[in-house]
C-alpha positions in Angstrom: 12.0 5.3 -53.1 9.5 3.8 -50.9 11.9 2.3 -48.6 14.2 5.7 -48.5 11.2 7.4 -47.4 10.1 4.7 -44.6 13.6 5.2 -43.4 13.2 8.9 -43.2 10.4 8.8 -41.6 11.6 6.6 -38.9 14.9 8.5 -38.0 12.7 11.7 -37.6 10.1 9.8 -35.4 12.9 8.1 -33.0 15.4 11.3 -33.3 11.9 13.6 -32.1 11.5 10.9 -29.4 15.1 10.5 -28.2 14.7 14.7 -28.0 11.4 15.1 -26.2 12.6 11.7 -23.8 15.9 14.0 -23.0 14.3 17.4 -22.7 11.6 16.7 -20.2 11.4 19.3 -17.4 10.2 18.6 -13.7 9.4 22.4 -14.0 7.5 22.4 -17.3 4.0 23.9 -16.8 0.7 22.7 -18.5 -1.5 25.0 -19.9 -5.1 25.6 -18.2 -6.8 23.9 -21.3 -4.6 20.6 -21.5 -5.1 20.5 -17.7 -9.0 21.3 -18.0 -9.2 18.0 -20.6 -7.7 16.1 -18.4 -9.7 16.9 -15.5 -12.7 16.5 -17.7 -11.3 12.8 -18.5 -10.6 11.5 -14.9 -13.5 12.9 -13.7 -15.8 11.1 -16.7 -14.2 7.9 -15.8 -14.8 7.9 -12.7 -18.3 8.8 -12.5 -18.8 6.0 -15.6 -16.7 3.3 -14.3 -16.1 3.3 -10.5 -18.6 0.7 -8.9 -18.2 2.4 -5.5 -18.0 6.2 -5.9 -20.5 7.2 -3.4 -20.0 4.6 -1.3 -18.7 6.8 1.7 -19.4 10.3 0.4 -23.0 11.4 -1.2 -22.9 12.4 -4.7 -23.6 16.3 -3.7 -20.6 16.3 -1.4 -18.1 14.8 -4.7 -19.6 17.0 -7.0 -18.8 19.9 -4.9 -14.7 18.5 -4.8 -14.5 18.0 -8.5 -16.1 21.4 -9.1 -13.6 23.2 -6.5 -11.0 21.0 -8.3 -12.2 22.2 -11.7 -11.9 26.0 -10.6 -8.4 25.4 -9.1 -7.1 24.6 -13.0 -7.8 28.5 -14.2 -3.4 28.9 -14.3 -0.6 26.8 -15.9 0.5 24.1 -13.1 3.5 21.4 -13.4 2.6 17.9 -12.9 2.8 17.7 -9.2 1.0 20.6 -8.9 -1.9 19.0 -10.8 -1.3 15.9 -9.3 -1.8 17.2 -5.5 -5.5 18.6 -7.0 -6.0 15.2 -8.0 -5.1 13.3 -5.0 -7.0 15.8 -2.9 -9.9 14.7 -4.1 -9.8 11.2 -5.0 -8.9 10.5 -1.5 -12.5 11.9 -0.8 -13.7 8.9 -2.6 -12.6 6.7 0.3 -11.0 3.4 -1.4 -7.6 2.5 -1.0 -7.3 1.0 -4.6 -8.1 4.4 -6.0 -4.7 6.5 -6.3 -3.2 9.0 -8.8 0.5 8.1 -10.0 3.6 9.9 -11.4 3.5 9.7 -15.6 6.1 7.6 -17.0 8.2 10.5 -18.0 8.4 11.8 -14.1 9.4 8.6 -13.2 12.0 8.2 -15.7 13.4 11.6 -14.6 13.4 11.0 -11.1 15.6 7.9 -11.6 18.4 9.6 -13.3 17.8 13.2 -11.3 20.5 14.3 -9.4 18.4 15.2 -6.2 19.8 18.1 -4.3 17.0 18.3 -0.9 15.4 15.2 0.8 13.6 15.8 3.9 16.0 14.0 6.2 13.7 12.1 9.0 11.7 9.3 8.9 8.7 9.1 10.8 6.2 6.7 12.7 3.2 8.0 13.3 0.3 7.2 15.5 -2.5 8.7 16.9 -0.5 12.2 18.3 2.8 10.9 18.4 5.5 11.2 16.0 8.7 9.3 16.7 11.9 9.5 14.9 12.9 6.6 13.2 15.6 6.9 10.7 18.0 10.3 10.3 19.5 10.4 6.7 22.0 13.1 8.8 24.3 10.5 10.2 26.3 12.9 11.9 22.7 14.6 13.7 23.5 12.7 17.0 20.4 14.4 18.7 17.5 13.2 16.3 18.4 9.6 16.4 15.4 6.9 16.4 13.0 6.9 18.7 13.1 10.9 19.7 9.5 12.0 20.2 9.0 15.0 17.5 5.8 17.6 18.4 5.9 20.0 15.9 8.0 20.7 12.5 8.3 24.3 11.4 6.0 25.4 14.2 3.3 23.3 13.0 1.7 21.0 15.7 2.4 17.0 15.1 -1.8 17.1 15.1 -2.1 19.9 12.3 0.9 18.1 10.2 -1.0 14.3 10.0 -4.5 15.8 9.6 -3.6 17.9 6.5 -1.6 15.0 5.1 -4.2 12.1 5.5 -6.5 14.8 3.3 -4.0 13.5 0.4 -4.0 9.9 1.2 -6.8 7.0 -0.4 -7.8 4.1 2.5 -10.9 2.0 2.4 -13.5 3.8 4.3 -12.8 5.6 7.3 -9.5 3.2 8.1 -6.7 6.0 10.1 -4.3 2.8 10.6 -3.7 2.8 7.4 -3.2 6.4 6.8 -0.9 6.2 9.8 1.0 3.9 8.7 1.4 5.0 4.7 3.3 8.3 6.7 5.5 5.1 9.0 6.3 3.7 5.7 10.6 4.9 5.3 10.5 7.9 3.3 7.0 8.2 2.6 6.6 11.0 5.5 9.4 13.4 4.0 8.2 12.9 0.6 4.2 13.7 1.1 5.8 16.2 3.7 7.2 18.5 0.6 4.7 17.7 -2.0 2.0 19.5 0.7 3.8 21.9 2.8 6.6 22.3 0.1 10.4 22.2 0.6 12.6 24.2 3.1 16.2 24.9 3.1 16.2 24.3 6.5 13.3 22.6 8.7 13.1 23.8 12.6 12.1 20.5 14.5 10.6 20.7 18.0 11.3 17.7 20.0 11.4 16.2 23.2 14.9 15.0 25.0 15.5 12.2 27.4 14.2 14.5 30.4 11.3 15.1 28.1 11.7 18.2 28.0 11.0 20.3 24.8 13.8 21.3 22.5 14.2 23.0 19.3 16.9 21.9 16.2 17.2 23.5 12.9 17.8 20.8 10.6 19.0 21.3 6.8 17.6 19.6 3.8 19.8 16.3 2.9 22.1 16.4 0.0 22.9 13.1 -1.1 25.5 14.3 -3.5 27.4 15.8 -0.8 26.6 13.2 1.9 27.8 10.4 -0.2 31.4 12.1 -1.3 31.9 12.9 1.8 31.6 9.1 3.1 33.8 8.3 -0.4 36.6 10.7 0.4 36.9 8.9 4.3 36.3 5.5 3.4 36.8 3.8 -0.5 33.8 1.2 -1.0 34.3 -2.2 -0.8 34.3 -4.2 -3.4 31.5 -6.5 -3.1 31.1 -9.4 -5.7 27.9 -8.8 -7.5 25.4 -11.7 -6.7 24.2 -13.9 -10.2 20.9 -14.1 -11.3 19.8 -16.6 -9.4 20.9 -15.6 -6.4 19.2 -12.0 -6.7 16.0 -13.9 -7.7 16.5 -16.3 -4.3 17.1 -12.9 -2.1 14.3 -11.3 -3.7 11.9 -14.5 -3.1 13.0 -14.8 0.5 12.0 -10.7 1.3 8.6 -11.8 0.1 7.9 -15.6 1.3 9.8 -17.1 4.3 8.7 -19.9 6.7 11.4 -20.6 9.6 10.6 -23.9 12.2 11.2 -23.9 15.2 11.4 -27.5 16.1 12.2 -27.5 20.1 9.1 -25.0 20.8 7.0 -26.5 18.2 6.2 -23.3 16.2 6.7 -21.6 13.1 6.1 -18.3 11.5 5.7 -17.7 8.2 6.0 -14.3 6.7 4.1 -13.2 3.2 4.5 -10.2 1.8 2.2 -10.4 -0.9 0.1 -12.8 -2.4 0.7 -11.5 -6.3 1.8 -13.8 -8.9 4.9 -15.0 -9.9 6.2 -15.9 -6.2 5.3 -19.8 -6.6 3.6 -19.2 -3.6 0.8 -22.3 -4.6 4.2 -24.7 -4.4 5.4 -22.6 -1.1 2.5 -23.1 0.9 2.4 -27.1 -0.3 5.9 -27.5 1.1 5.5 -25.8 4.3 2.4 -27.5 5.5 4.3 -30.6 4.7 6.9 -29.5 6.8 5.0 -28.4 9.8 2.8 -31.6 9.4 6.0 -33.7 9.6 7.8 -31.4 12.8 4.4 -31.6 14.7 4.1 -27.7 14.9 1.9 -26.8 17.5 1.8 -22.6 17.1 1.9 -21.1 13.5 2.4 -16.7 13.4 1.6 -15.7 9.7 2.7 -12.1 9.6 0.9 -10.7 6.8 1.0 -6.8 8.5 3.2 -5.9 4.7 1.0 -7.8 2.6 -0.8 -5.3 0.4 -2.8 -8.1 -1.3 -2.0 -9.4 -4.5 -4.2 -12.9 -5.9 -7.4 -13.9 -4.5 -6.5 -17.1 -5.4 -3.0 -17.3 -3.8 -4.8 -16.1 -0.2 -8.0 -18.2 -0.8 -5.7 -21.1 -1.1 -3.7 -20.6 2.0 -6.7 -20.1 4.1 -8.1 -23.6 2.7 -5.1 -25.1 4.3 -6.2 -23.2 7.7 -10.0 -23.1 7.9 -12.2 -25.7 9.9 -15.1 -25.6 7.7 -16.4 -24.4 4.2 -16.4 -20.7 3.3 -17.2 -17.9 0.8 -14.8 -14.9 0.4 -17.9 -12.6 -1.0 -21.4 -12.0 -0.6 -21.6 -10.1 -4.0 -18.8 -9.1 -6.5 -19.7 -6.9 -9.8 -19.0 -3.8 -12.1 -21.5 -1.5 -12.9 -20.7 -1.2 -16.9 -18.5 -2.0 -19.8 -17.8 0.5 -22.1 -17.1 3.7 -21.5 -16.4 7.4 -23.1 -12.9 7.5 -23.0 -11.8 3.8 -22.9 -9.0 4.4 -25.3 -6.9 5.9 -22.0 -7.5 2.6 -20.0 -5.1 0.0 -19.8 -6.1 -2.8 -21.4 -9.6 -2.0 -21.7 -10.3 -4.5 -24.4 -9.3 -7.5 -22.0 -11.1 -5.7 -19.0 -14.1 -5.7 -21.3 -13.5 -9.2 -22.8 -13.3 -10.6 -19.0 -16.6 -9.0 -17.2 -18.2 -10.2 -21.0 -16.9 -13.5 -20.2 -16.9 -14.0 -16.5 -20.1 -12.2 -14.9 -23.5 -12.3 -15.8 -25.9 -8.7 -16.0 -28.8 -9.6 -13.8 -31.8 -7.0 -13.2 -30.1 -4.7 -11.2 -28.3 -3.7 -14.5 -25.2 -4.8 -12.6 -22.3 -7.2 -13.9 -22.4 -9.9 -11.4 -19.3 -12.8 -10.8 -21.1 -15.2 -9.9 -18.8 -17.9 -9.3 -17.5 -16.0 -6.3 -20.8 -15.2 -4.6 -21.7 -18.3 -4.4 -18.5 -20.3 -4.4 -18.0 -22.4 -0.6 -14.7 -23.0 -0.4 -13.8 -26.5 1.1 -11.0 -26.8 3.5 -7.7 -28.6 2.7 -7.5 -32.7 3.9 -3.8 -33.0 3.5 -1.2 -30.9 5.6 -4.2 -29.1 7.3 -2.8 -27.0 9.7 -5.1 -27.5 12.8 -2.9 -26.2 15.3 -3.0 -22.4 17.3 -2.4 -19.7 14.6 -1.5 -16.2 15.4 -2.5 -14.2 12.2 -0.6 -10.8 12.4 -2.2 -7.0 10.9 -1.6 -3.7 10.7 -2.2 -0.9 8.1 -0.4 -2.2 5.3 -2.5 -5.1 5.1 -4.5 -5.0 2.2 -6.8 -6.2 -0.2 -6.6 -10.0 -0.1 -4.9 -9.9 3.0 -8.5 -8.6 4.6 -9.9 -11.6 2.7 -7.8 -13.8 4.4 -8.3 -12.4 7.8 -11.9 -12.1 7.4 -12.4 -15.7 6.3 -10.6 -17.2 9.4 -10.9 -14.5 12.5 -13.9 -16.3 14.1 -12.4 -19.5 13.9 -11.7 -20.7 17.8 -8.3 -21.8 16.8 -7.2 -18.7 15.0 -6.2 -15.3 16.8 -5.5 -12.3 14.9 -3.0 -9.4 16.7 -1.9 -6.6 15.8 -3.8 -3.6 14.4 -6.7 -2.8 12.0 -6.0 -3.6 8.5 -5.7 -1.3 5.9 -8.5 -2.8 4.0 -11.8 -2.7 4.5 -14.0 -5.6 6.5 -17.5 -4.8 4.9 -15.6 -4.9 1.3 -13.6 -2.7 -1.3 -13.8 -2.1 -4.6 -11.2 -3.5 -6.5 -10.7 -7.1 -8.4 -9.7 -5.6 -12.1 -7.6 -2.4 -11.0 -6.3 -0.8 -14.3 -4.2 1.9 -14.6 -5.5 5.2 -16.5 -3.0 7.4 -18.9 -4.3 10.9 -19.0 -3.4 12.5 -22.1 -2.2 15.9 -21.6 0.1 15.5 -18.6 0.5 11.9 -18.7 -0.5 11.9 -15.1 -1.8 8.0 -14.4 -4.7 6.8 -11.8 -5.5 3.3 -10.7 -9.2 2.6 -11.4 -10.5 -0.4 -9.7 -13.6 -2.0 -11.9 -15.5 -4.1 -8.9 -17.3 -3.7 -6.1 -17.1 -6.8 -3.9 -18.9 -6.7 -0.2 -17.1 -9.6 1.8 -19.4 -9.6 4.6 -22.8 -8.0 4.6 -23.8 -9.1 8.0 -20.8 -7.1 8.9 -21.7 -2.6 10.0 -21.2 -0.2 7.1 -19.0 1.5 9.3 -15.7 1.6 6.8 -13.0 0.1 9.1 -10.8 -2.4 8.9 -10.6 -6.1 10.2 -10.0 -5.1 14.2 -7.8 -7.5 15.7 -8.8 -9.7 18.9 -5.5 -8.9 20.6 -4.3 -5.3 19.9 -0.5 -5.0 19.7 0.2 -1.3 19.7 3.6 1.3 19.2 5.0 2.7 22.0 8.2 5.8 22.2 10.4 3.1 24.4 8.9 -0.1 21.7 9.8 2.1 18.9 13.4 3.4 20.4 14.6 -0.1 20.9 14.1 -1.2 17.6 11.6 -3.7 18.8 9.1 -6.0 16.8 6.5 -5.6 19.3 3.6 -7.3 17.4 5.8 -10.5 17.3 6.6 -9.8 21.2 2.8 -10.2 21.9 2.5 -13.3 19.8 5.6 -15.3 21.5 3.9 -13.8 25.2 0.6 -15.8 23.9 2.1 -18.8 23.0 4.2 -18.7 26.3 1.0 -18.6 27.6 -0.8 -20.9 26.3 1.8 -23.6 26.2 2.1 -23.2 30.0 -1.6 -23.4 30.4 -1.3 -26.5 28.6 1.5 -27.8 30.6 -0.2 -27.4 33.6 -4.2 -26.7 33.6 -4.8 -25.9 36.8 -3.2 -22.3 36.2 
């Protein structure tokens, strides 16, 4: 009888999952209590956990956002709806590793949804300039990539990127990487109807080759239609399906590549992260061996996609870089371990476990790692790379990318170009960086449990790691589809190997 029951039981519970999994509603509402209690959770977190809170805003000036943010939750709201509160204000906070994210079920939804409306253009944005650089309309043969935009919908470009960067998290008071999170493909259109919401049709002012302003009324992108349409011209090709290993090798090379150049001497090695599971310890072994053995002269590591990823993975290749010993933090701590509502943090007991392990409460009443305060770092002996190296930035680099940049950017043999990174040069707060499940509307944030200051010596001035040799965007760089950071490097090596070649230049 016992087992008939357990049986019973179970069909119910996986029947009343299978039917909540298949009934959830992108327009379902939350009631103003389940949204108050979740309010009340990731504000109560955050004020108990975050080690850098008030780092760039006083505690009077947050208080007043979570209170406006508290008054805004007096109807029933859907999920983005509550989520754009959210990210309103934890972008106040000022740290890049502090986001809110869809819940699980909004994900799962948005993979199988049959979307109807995309905003069709992607953007790159800088300063005051927006520039076409992808139209999902293939048949639009006037917005084509690199068409200077100046207003959408009558708004000015100016209006559009300052009300958007009000939703976007970056270290400090960084705008490179706010620019460039808008440059990323797709991110633009999708932030763009999440804030301003979604039109039928979108009027686009822009400027033609005689620079001369035009206007275009351009309709939301169906990719239902847009993709029968292609299927009814032309059938698809049938395209074997790569194996395992062969995905897993494409996959690898999108992350880690290193290409020689043996005639010139160079090489440039492109990382796209520095997480786990990329055998990038093993990568960096075999390419210094390599460029040891070729007699490379110039090195570019493009790191301007590398969000971060393993402190030890970037600590490791700057060892095989650096000319003399070096720390990678002045200080590095949390401020507590338990909390109210741990039960919503992601593996809070191992979180807990390691700062009870690892770091040390001195009388600060702060959880200090001391290993990596007062860690030197010793530089590699074999396959040192001693030669010119052209470290490459921009917005999207991040986290241990800074680290990395930081480390080796006074070093006389070592030229960063590019643009600011995203991350900040004084420090971020980051290190453990679990995700929190709210319970109501299964909204999720990431909560980042350390404060770590890189470089004290360095102003409080929350920007990035500035590049010696700026390499900016231009309309005619952009339009041509050119990689004009790299353009700047190959113009510096040219440079320098003539100077070499003949020193009297």
């Amino acid at each position: 009888m016992r087992n008939i029951r357990t049986v019973f039981l179970c069909t119910v519970l996986f029947a009343s999952c299978s039917v909540n999994k298949s009934s959830f509603s992108p327009q379902r509402k939350y009631a103003p209590e389940q949204l108050q209690r979740d309010f009340h959770i990731y504000r109560t977190i955050l004020e108990e956990y975050h080690p850098s809170l008030y780092w760039y805003i006083s505690r009077d000036s947050l208080n007043s956002y979570f209170e406006k943010g508290k008054a805004a939750l007096k109807d029933s709201l859907t999920e983005p709806e509550f989520r754009k509160i959210l990210a309103y204000i934890t972008a106040k906070i000022s740290c890049g590793h502090t986001s809110i994210r869809n819940s699980k079920a909004w994900n799962r939804y948005y993979d199988t949804a049959r979307l109807t409306g995309m905003f069709p253009l992607s953007m790159k944005v800088w300063n005051d300039t927006m520039v076409v650089t992808a139209n999902l309309n293939r048949r639009d043969s006037v917005l084509r990539r690199g068409t200077p935009v100046i207003k959408i919908n009558g708004k000015p470009i100016a209006q559009i990127t300052d009300t958007l960067f009000r939703y976007i998290s970056t270290d400090g008071y960084n705008l490179t990487h706010k620019y460039q999170s808008l440059s990323n493909r797709g991110y633009f259109g999708s932030l763009y109807q999440q804030v301003f919401g979604s039109s039928p049709v979108y009027t686009i002012e822009y400027l033609d080759s005689t620079g001369s302003a035009r206007g275009l009324n351009v309709p939301l992108y169906n990719p239902q239609a847009d993709t029968a349409g292609r299927m009814a011209i032309r059938p698809p090709a049938r395209i074997p399906r790569p194996t395992k290993k062969e995905r897993k090798r494409q996959q690898i090379s999108t992350i880690r590549l290193l290409r020689i150049d043996t005639a010139g001497r160079s090489a440039m090695m492109t990382l796209s992260t520095f997480g786990k599971g990329y055998g990038l310890r093993k990568f960096f072994r075999q390419s210094f061996r390599a460029m040891e053995k070729h007699g490379i002269a110039h090195l570019i590591i493009d790191v301007r996609g590398n969000g971060g990823g393993n402190v030890n993975n970037s600590t490791l290749l700057t060892r095989y870089l650096a000319d003399k010993p070096f720390r990678i933090a002045d200080s590095l701590y949390a401020i507590r371990k338990r909390g109210t509502y741990d039960r919503y943090i992601k593996n809070q007991f191992w979180n807990r476990l390691f700062i009870s392990v690892f770091t040390r409460r001195k009388r600060d009443g702060l959880y200090h790692f001391g290993y990596f305060e007062k860690k030197n770092f010793q530089p590699k002996s074999r396959n040192h790379f001693a030669g010119k190296t052209y470290i490459v930035t921009g917005g999207n680099s991040f986290s241990a990318t800074t680290l990395f940049a930081s480390a080796l950017i006074r070093q006389e043999n070592v030229l960063v170009v590019g643009e600011e990174t995203g991350g900040g040069a004084y420090g971020n707060s980051a290190w453990l960086i679990p995700d929190v499940k709210l319970p109501e509307t299964g909204v999720r944030f990431r909560l980042p449990l350390f404060r770590l200051v890189i470089d004290k010596s360095l102003p409080k001035d929350g920007r990035g790691v500035r590049p010696e040799v700026y390499s900016l965007p231009s309309i005619e760089a952009i339009r041509r589809n050119a990689d004009f950071k790299i353009e700047k490097v190959m113009e510096l090596i040219r440079a320098d190997q003539a100077q070499k070649n003949d020193p009297g230049l």
